[in-house]
C-alpha positions as CSV (number, residue, x, y, z in Angstrom):
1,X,-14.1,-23.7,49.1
2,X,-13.8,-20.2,49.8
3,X,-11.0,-17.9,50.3
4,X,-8.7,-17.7,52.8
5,X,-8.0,-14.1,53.9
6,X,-5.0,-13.6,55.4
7,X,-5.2,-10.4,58.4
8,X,-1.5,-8.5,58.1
9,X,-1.5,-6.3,55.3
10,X,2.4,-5.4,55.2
11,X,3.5,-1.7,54.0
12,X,5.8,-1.6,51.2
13,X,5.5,-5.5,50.3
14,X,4.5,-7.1,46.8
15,X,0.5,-8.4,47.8
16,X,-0.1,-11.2,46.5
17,X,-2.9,-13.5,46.1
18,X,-2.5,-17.1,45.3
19,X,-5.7,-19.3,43.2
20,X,-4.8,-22.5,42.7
21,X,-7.7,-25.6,43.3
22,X,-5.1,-28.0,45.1
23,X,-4.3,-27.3,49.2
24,X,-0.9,-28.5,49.4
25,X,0.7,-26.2,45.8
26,X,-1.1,-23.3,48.1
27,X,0.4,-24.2,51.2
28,X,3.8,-24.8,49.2
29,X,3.8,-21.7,47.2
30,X,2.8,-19.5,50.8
31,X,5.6,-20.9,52.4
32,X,8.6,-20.3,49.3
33,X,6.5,-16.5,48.9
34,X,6.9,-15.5,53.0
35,X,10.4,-16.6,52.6
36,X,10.9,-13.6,51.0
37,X,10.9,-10.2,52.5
38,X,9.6,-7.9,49.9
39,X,6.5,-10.5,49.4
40,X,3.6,-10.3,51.2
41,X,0.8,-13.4,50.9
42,X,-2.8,-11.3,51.4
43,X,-5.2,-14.2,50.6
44,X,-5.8,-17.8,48.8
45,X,-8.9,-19.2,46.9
46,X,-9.6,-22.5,45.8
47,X,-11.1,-21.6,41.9
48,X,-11.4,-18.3,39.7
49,X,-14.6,-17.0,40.6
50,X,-13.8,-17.0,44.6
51,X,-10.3,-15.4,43.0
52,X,-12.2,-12.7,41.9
53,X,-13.6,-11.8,45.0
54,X,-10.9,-12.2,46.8
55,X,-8.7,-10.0,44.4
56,X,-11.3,-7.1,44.4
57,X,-11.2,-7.0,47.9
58,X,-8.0,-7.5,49.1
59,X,-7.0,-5.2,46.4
60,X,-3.3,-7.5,45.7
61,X,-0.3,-6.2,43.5
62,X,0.0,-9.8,41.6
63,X,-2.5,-12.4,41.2
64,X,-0.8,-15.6,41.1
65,X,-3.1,-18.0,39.2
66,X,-3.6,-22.0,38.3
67,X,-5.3,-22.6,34.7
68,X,-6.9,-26.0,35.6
69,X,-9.6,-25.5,37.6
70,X,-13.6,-26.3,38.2
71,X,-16.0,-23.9,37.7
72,X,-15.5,-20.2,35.9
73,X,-12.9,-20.3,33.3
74,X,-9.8,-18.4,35.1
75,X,-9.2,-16.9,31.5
76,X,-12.5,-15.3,31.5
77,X,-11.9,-14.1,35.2
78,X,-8.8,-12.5,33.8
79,X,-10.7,-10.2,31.2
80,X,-12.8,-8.9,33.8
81,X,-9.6,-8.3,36.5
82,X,-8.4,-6.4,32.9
83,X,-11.4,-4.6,32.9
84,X,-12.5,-3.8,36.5
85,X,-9.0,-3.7,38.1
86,X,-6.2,-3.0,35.8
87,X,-3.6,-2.2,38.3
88,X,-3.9,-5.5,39.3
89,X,-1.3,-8.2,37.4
90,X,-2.1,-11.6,36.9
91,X,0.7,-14.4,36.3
92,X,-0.5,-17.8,35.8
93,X,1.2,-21.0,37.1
94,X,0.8,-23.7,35.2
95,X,1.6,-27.4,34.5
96,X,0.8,-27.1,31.5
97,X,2.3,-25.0,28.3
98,X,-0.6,-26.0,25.3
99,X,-0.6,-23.5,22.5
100,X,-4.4,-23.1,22.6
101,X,-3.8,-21.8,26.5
102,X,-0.8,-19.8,26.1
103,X,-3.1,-18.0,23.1
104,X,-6.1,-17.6,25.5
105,X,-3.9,-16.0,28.6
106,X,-2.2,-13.4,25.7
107,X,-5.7,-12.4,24.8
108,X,-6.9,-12.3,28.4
109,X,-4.0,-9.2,29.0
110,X,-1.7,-11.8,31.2
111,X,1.5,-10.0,32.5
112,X,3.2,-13.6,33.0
113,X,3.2,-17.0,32.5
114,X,5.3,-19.4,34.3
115,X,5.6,-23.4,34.2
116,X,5.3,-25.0,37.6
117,X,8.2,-27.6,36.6
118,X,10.2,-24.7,36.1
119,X,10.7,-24.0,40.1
120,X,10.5,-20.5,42.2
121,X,12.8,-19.1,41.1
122,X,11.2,-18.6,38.1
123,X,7.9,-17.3,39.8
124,X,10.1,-15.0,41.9
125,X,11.5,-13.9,38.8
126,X,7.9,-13.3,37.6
127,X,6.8,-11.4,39.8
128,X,9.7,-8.9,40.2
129,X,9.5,-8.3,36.6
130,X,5.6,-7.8,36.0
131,X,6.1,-5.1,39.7
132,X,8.7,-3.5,37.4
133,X,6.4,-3.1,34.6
134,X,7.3,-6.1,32.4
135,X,5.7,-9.0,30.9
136,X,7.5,-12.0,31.7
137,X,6.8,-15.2,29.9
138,X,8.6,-18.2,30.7
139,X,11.6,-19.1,27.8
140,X,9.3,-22.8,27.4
141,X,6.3,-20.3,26.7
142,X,8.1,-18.0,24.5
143,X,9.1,-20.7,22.4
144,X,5.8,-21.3,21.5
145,X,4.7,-17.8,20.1
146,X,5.7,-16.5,16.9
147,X,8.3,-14.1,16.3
148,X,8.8,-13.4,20.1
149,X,12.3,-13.7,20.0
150,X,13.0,-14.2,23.6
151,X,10.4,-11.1,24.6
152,X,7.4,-9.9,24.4
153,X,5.8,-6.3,24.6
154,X,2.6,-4.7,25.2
155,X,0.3,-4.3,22.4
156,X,1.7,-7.0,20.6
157,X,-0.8,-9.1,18.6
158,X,1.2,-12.3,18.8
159,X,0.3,-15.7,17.7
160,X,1.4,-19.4,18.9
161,X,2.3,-22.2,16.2
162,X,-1.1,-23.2,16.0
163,X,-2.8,-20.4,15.8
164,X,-0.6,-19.6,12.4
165,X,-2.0,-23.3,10.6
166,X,-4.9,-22.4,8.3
167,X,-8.4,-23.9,8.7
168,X,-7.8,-27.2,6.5
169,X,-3.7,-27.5,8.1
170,X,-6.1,-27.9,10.9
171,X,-7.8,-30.3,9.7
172,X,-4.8,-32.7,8.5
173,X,-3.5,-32.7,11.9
174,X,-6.9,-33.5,13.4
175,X,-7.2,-36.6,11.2
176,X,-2.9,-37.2,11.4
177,X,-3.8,-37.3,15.2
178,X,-6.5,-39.7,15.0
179,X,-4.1,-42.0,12.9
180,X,-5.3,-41.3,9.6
181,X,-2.5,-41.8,6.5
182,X,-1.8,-39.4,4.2
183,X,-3.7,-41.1,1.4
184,X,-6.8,-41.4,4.1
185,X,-6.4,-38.0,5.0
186,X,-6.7,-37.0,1.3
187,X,-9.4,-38.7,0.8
188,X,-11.7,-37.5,3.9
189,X,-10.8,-34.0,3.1
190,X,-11.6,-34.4,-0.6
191,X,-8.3,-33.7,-1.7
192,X,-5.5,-35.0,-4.0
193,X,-2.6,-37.2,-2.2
194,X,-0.1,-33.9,-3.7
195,X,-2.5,-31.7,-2.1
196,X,-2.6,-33.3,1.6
197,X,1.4,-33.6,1.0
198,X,1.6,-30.2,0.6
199,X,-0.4,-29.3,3.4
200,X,1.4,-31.8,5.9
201,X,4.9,-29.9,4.7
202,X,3.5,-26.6,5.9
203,X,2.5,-28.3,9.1
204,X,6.0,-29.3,9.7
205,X,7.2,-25.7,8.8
206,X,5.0,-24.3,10.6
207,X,5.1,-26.4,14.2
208,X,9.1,-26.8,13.4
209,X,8.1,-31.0,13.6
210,X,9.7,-33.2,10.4
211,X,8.2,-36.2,11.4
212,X,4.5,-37.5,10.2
213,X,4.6,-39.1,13.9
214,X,5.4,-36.2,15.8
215,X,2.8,-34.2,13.8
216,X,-0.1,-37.0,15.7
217,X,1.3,-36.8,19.0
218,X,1.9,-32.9,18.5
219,X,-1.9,-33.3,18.2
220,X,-2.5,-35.7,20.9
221,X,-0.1,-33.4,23.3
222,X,-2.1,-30.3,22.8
223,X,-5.7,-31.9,23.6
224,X,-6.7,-31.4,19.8
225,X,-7.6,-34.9,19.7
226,X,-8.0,-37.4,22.4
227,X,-5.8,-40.8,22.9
């Protein structure tokens, strides 16, 4: 579906442009944005790639963006806003808060990220703060990334909870989310029962999890393996 270009281009308004695949969150979101004076809708698309031609066109202040969507991978779009537009600020709306995501969006130059369970307020709250300059991840988000502490800055090289697990801690929760045991676990990876015991008490460390059942559906939760 392509875009849908809006034809008032308000002075002195926030522009933005809402991608998002489903009809009815655009229509809702439109409605909540025009509520407000300061904000200014300037055009919808229906995936990333149409995004991106909207966004260089209508040339928007934030790019309010979905991450769950066919066709181009919105986080690829992202780099090349980054790269062809900086000016341009990009918060993404999201359902979802996986680690593996959250990581991508950092590394994709993302001024915000909000949770759509979260409400408007918190996109309003979004968008005022990335117009003043500032990132602005949502407190569920932050919660997720290392040493954040409530913030984050540009520059920073941050990393979520599973991004810290090394390659075979990887591995452990892979098999602990397919149901493996400990003692099974050990024994596909080659290892010792002490090792893999080891290795699961770092995971729980790490991931801030103290249960061998929360570590599988910790797993299952962020797509690393499938139910």
């Amino acid at each position: 579906m392509p875009e849908i270009e809006r034809i008032d281009h308000p002075q002195g308004r926030t522009r933005i442009l809402i991608v998002d695949d489903h009809q009815l969150s655009r229509e809702g979101l439109r409605l909540q944005l025009e509520s407000v004076a300061e904000f200014a809708v300037v055009g919808e698309a229906a995936n990333a790639d149409d995004g991106l031609s909207a966004a260089l066109r209508l040339a928007p202040h934030v790019v309010l963006m979905d991450i769950d969507m066919p066709g181009v991978s919105c986080f690829d779009v992202m780099q090349r806003l980054h790269e062809q537009v900086p000016e341009v600020k990009v918060i993404i709306l999201s359902a979802h808060k996986h680690d593996a995501q959250i990581s991508q969006a950092i590394r994709a130059h993302a001024w915000g990220y909000a949770i759509k369970n979260e409400g408007f307020s918190e996109v309003r709250h979004a968008i005022k703060d990335v117009m003043s300059g500032r990132l602005h991840y949502s407190h569920e988000v932050l919660d997720r990334i290392q040493g954040a502490d409530g913030q984050l800055s540009f520059g920073e090289q941050r990393e979520t909870r599973l991004q810290s697990l090394t390659p075979r801690e990887q591995e452990l929760l892979v098999l602990l989310g397919q149901g493996y045991s400990l003692k099974e676990a050990g024994a596909a990876l080659h290892v010792s029962y002490k090792t893999v015991d080891k290795h699961k008490v770092n995971l729980m460390r790490k991931l801030d999890i103290h249960d061998r059942v929360e570590l599988a559906r910790f797993a299952i939760r962020e797509h690393i393996v499938q139910p």
